[in-house]
C-alpha positions as CSV (number, residue, x, y, z in Angstrom):
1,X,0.0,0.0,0.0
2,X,0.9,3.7,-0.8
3,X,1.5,5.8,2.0
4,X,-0.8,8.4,2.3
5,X,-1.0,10.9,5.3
6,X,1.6,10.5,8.2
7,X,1.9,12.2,11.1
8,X,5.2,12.1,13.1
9,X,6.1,13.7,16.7
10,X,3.1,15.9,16.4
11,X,2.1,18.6,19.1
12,X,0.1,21.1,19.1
13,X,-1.5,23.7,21.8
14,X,-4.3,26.1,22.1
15,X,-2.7,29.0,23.5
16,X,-1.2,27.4,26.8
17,X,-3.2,23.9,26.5
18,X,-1.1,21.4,25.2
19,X,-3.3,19.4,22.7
20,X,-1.8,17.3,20.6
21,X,1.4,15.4,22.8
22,X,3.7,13.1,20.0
23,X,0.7,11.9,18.1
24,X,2.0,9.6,15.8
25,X,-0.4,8.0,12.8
26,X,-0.8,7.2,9.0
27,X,-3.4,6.1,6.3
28,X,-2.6,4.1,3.7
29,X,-4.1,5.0,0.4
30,X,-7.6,3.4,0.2
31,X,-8.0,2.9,4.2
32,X,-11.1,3.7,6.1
33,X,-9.0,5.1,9.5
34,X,-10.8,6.1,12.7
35,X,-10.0,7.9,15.7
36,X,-12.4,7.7,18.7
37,X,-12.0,8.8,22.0
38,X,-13.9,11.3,25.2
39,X,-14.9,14.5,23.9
40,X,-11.9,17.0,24.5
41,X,-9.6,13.9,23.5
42,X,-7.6,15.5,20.7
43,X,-9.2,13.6,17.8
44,X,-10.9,17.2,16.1
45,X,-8.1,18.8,16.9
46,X,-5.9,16.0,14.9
47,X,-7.8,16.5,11.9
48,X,-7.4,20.8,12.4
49,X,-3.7,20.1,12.9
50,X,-3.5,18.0,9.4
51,X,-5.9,20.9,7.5
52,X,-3.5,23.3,8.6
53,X,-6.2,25.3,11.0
54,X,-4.1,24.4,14.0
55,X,-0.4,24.7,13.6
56,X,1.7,22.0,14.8
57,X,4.2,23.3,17.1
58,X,6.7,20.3,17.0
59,X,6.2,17.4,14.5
60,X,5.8,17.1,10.9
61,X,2.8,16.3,8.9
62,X,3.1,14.6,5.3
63,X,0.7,14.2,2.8
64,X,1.7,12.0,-0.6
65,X,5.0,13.4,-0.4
66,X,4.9,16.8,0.9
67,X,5.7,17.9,4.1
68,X,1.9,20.2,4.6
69,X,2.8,21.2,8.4
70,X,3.6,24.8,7.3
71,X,0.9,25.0,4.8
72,X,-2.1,27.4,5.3
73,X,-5.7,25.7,5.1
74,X,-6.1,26.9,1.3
75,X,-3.1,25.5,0.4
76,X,-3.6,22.1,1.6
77,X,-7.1,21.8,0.7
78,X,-5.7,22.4,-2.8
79,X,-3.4,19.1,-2.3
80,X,-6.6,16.9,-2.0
81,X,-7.3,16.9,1.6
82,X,-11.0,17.8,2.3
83,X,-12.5,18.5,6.3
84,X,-16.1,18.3,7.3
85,X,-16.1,19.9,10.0
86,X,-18.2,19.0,12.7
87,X,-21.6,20.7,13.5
88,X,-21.3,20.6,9.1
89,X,-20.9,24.2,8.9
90,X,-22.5,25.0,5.7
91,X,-23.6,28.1,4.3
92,X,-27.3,29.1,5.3
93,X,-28.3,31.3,2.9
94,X,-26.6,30.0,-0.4
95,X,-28.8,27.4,-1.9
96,X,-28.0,23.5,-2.4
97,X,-26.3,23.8,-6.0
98,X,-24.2,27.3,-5.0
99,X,-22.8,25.3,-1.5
100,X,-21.4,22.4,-4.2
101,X,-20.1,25.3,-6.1
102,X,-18.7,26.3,-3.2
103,X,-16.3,23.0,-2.7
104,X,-15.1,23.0,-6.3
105,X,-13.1,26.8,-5.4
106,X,-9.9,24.7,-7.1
107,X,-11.4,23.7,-10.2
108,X,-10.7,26.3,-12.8
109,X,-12.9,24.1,-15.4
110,X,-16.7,24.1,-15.6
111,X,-17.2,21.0,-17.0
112,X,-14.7,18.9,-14.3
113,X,-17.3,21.2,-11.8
114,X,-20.5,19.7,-13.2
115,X,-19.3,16.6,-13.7
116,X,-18.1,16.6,-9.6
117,X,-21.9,17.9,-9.0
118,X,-23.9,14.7,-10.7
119,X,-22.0,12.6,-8.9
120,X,-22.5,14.2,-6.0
121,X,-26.0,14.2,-6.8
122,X,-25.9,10.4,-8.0
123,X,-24.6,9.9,-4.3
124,X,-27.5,12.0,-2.8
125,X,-30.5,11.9,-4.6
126,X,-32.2,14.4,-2.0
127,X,-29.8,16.8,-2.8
128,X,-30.6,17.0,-6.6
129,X,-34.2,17.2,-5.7
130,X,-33.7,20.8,-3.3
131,X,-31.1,21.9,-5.5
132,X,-32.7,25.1,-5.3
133,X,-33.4,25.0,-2.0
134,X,-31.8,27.4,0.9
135,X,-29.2,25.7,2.9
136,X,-30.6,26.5,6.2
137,X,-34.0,25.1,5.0
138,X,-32.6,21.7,5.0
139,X,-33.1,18.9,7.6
140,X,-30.0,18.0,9.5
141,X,-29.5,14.9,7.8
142,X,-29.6,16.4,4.4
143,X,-27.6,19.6,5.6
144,X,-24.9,16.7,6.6
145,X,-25.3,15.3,2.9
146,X,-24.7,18.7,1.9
147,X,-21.4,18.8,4.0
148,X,-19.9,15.5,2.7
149,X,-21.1,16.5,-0.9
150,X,-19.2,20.0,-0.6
151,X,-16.2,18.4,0.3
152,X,-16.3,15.5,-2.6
153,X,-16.7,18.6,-5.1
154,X,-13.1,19.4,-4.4
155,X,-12.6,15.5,-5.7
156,X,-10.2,14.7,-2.9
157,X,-7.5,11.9,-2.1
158,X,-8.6,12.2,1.5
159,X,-11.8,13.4,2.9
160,X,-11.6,14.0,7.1
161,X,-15.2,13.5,9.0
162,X,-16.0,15.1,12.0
163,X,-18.7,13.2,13.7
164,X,-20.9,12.7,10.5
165,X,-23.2,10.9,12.7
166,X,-23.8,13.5,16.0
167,X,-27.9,14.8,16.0
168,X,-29.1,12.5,13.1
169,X,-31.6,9.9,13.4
170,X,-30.5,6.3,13.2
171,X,-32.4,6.3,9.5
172,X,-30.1,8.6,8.0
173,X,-26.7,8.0,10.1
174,X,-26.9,4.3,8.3
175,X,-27.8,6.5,5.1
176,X,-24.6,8.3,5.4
177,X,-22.2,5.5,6.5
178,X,-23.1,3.6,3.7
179,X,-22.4,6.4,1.5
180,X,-18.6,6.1,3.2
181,X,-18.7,2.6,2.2
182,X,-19.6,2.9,-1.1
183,X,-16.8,6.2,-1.5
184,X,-13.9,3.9,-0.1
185,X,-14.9,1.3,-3.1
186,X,-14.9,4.1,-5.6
187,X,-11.1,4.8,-3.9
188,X,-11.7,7.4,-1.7
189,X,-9.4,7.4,1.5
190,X,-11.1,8.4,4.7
191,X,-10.3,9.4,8.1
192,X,-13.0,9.5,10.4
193,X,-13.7,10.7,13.9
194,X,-16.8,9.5,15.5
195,X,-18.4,9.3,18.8
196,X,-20.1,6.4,18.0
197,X,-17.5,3.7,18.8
198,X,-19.4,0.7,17.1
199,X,-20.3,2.2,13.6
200,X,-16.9,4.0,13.5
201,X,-15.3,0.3,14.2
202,X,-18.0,-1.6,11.9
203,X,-16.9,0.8,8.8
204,X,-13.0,1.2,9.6
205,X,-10.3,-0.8,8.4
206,X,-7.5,0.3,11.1
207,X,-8.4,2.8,14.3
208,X,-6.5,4.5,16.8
209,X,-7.5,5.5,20.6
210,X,-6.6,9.0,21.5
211,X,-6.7,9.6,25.1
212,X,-5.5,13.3,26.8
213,X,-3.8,14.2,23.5
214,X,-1.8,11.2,22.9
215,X,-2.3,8.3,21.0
216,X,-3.0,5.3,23.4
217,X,-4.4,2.3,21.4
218,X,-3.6,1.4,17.4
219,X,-5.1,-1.3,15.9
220,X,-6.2,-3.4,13.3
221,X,-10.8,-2.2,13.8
222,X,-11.8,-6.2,13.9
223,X,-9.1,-6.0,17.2
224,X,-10.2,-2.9,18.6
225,X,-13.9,-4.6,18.8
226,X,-12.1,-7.4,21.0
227,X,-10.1,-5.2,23.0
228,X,-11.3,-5.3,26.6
229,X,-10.5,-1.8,27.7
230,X,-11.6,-0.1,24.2
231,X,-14.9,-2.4,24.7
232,X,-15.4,-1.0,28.5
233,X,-14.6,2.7,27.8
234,X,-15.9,2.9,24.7
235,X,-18.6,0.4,23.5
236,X,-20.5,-0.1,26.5
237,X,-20.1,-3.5,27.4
C-alpha cells in the first residue's frame, strides 16, 4: 500500500493547552481510518492540525509526499485533503447547488465542476431534488449530505469527517455510512472521527485510541472490537 497521510512527533496547543502530545499516525491510500475517543480527547483537533487550521508546534505532517505542516488551510485543501467539519458548517443562505459550487473553489474548469456535481447528486438523490433549495432550510440529515457532498466537489484523495453521525436519526446516520462505504470502493481514503465507537469500528479498516492528546491504542478495527479496555470505555459492554 501507498503511504498516504503520516503524522510524526506531532504537538500542538491552544494558546497554553497542550493538545496534541507526540501523536504519531498514518493512512494508507484506500483505508477507512478512525480515531475515537472522550470529547476534548484530541481527535478534532488531529484532523485541524493536518488541515493546517491548527499549527503544529513540534512534528511534521506529510501528505503524498509533501511535508503540509507549514501550509495554510487553502493551500492544503488544494493538495486533495478535504474537512467536514463537525456541526457541518455549511452556508445558510446559499442554496444547495451554490454550497457544491462552493467546494469545487480549485477547479478552474466548468465541466470537471458539473461533472463533480452529478456525482454528488448520484450519491444524494435528496440533494438533486432541493437543489434550489436554501441551505438552512434543510433537515439536519440532508444539511450533513450537503457537508460531505461539498467536500467531494473538491474530488479529494482524502476526505476528514468530524462526527458525520452526531444529531441524526439512526435512518439517515446508516444512510450516510453507507455512503462512506460505497466512497472507499470508488477509492476514496477516509479518516473519520466519530463518537459512535461501534459504527466507527463496523466501517474502519485500522483505528486509533486518543486519550488526553496522545495516541493510546492502534489497531487493526476487527481487534479494537475485542479489546477489553476499548470495549469498556468505549462500546458499553
Amino acid at each position: 500500500m501507498t503511504r498516504l497521510l503520516e503524522l510524526s512527533d506531532v504537538d500542538a496547543y491552544y494558546g497554553m493547552i497542550h493538545a496534541l502530545k507526540g501523536i504519531n499516525l498514518y493512512i494508507d491510500e484506500g483505508e477507512i481510518v478512525t480515531l475515537i475517543g472522550a470529547n476534548g480527547a484530541g481527535k478534532s483537533t488531529t484532523l485541524k492540525t493536518i488541515s493546517g487550521l491548527v499549527k503544529a508546534k513540534t512534528g511534521t505532517v506529510t501528505f503524498a509526499g509533501h511535508g503540509i505542516h507549514l501550509l495554510p488551510p487553502h493551500k492544503v485543501t488544494q493538495l486533495g485533503i478535504a474537512h467536514i467539519p463537525e456541526g457541518r458548517k455549511i452556508f445558510p443562505r446559499l442554496t444547495v447547488r451554490e454550497n457544491l459550487e462552493v467546494g469545487a473553489y480549485t477547479i478552474g474548469n466548468a465541466r470537471e465542476v458539473a461533472t463533480a456535481m452529478e456525482g454528488v447528486f448520484e450519491l444524494f438523490p435528496r440533494l438533486k431534488e432541493r437543489a434550489n433549495q436554501q441551505g438552512g432550510t434543510l433537515s439536519g440529515g440532508e444539511q450533513q449530505m450537503l457537508a460531505v457532498g461539498r467536500g467531494l466537489m473538491l474530488q479529494p484523495r482524502l476526505l476528514m469527517l468530524d462526527e458525520p453521525s452526531m444529531g441524526l436519526a439512526p435512518i439517515v446516520v446508516e444512510q450516510i455510512f453507507e455512503t462512506l462505504r460505497k466512497l472507499n470502493k470508488q477509492g476514496v481514503t477516509i479518516l473519520l472521527v466519530e463518537q459512535n465507537a461501534h459504527l466507527a469500528l463496523q466501517v474502519a479498516t485500522r483505528g486509533y485510541v486518543v486519550q488526553t492528546g496522545a495516541i493510546a491504542l492502534a489497531d487493526t478495527a476487527a481487534n479494537l472490537q475485542e479489546n477489553e479496555m476499548v470495549k469498556e470505555a468505549y462500546l458499553g459492554a
